[in-house]
C-alpha positions in Angstrom: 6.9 -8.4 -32.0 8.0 -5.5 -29.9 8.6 -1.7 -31.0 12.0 -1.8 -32.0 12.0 -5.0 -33.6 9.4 -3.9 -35.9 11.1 -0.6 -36.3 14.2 -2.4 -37.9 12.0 -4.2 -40.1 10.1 -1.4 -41.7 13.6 1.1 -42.1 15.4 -2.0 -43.5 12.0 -3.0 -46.2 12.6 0.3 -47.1 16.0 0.6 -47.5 17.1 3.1 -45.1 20.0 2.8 -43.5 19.6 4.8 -39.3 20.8 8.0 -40.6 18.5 8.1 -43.8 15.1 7.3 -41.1 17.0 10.0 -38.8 17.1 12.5 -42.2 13.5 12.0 -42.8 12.2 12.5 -39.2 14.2 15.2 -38.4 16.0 13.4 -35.0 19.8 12.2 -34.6 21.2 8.6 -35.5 21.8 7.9 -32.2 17.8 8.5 -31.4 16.6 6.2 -34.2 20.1 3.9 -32.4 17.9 4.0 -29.1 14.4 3.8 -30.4 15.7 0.2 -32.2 17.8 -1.0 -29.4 15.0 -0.6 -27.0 16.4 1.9 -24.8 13.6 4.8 -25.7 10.9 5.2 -27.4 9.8 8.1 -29.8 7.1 10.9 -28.9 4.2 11.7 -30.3 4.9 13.8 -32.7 7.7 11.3 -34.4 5.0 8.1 -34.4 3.3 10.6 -36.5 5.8 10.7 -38.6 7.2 7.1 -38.8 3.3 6.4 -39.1 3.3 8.1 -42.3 6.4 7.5 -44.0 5.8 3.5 -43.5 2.1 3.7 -44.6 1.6 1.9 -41.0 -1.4 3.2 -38.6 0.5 4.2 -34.9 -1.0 1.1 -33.6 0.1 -1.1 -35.6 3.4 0.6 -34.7 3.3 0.2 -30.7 1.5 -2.7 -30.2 2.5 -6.6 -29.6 1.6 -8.0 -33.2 2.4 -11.4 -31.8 -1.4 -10.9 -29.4 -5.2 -11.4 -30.3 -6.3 -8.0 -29.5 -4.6 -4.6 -28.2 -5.9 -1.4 -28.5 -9.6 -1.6 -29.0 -10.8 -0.2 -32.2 -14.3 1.4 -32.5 -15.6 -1.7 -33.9 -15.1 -3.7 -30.8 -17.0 -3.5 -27.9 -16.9 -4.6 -24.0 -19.8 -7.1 -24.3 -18.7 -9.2 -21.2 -19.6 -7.5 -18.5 -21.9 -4.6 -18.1 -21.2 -1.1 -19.5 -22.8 0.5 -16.1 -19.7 -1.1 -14.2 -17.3 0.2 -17.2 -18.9 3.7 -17.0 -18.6 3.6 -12.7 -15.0 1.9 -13.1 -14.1 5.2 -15.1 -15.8 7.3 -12.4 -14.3 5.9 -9.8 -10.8 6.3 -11.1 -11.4 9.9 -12.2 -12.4 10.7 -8.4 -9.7 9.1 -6.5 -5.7 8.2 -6.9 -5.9 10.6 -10.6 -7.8 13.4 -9.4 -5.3 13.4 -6.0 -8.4 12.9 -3.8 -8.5 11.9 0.2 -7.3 8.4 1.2 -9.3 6.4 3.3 -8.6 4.1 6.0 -5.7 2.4 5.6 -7.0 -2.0 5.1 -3.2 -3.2 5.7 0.1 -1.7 7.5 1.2 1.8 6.0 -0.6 1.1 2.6 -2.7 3.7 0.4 -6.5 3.4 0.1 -9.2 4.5 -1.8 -12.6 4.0 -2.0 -15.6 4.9 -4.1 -19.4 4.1 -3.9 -22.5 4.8 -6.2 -25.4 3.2 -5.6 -24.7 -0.8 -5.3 -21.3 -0.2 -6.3 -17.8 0.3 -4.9 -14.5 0.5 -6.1 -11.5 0.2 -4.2 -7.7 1.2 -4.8 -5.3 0.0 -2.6 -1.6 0.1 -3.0 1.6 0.2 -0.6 4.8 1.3 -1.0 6.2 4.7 -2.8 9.1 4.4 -5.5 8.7 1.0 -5.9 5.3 0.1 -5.6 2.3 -2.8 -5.6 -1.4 -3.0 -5.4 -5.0 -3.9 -6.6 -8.2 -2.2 -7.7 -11.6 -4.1 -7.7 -15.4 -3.2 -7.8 -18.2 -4.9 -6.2 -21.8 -5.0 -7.1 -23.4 -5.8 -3.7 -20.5 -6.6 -2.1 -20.0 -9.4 -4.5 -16.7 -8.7 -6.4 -16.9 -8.8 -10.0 -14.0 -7.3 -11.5 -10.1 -6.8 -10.4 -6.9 -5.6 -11.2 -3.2 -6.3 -9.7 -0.3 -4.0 -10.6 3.2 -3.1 -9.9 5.5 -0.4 -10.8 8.3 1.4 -10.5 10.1 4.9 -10.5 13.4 4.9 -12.3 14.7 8.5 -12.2 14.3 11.8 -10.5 13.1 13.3 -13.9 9.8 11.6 -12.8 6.4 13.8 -12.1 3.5 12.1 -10.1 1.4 14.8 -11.2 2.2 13.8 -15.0 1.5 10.0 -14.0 -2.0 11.4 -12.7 -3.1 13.5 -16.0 -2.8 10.5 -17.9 -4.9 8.4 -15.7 -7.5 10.9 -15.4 -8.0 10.6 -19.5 -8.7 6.4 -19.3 -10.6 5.9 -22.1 -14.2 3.3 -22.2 -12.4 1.5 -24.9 -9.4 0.5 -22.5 -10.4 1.5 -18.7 -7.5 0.3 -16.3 -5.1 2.7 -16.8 -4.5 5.6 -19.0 -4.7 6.5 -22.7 -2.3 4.8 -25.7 -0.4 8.0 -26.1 -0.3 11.3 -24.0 1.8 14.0 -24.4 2.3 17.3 -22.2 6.0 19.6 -22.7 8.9 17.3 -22.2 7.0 14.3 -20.8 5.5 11.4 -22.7 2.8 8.4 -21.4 2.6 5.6 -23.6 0.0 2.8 -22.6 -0.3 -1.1 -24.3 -2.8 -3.2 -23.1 -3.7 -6.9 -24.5 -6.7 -9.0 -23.9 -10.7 -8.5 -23.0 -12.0 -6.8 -19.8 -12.3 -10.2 -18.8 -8.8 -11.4 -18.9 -6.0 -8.9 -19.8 -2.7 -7.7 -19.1 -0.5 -4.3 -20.5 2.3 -2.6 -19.7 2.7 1.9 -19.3 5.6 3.9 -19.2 6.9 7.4 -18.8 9.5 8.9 -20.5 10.9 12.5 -20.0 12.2 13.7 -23.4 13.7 9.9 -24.4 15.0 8.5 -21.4 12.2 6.3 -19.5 11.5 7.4 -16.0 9.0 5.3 -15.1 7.1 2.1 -15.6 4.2 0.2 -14.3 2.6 -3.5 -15.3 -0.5 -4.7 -14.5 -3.2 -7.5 -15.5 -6.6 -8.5 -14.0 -10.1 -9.4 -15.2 -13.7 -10.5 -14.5 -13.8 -12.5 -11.0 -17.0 -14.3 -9.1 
């Protein structure tokens, strides 16, 4: 069950018609008319407050009820595969495409590399492209690949900031580490991350949105290969 489905549920088990919900979170009817229809999604601040005022975690909120396991909690653990390569995965992705470092050699016609080694391990980004936009990150362990990741995305306004897109990545959490956090907020411009599945077999979905019009989105999926 998406967002705004369950968002008509809650409002309408409590008996609140759009401008009542509107009243009590302090935005306009047509907002709460957006949020419900799909067409954008709230901040931060307001899944704070619809969080409270249904007596439902922010989770439970965003996520796909409808799927086994989104959003790690802190009882669950990546037991499939070993934390090292989690710990070098988030290394790896805090050092290149997020933290705007050097591209390496290009591996196919005008695409985007980047590559990161420790030790017996390497991770490489490679993507091609620029608005619109396709491409896969893996690690080896010997130069045995063990763990990959395909995505695709797209820019859908001007309002959009690369430089936005890369402060969330840089925060990708151990609990989720392919993209970037659940929620991140900075000034007008909001990241929202859902992701579904195990290390070893996953997909999710992120988005941008620049006050509540989305201005960018980016799916991906991947998992444990070898």
């Amino acid at each position: 069950m998406s967002f705004c489905e369950k968002l008509q549920i809650l409002r309408k088990d409590k008996g609140l018609s759009q401008e009542n919900l509107a009243e009590n979170i302090g935005v306009s009817r047509q907002a709460v008319a957006k949020w419900e229809a799909g067409q954008s999604y709230p901040d931060v601040d307001k899944l704070i407050l619809l969080s409270d005022l249904f007596k439902v975690s922010i989770d439970r909120l965003v996520k796909n009820a409808d799927d086994s396991c989104c959003f790690y909690d802190d009882s669950e653990t990546i037991n499939l595969i070993n934390d090292d390569i989690v710990l070098f995965l988030i290394k790896a992705k805090r050092s290149t495409y997020a933290a705007k470092g050097a591209e390496s050699s290009a591996s196919r016609p005008n695409s985007h590399d980047y590559e990161y080694s420790e030790g017996n391990l390497k991770y490489i980004d490679t993507y091609i492209g620029g608005e619109c936009f396709a491409g896969e990150e893996a690690v080896w362990i010997d130069d045995i690949p063990c763990w990959t990741m395909n995505y695709i995305g797209r820019v859908l306004s001007e309002e959009f900031s690369g430089d936005f897109l890369k402060e969330a990545l840089l925060l990708v959490p151990k609990e989720h580490p392919y993209r970037g956090p659940m929620l991140y907020k900075n000034g007008e411009y909001t990241y929202h991350c859902i992701v579904t599945g195990e290390f070893s077999w996953y997909n999710g979905y992120e988005e941008i949105f620049y006050n509540d019009k989305k201005v960018y989105e980016c799916r991906f999926h991947g998992g444990e290969v070898g």
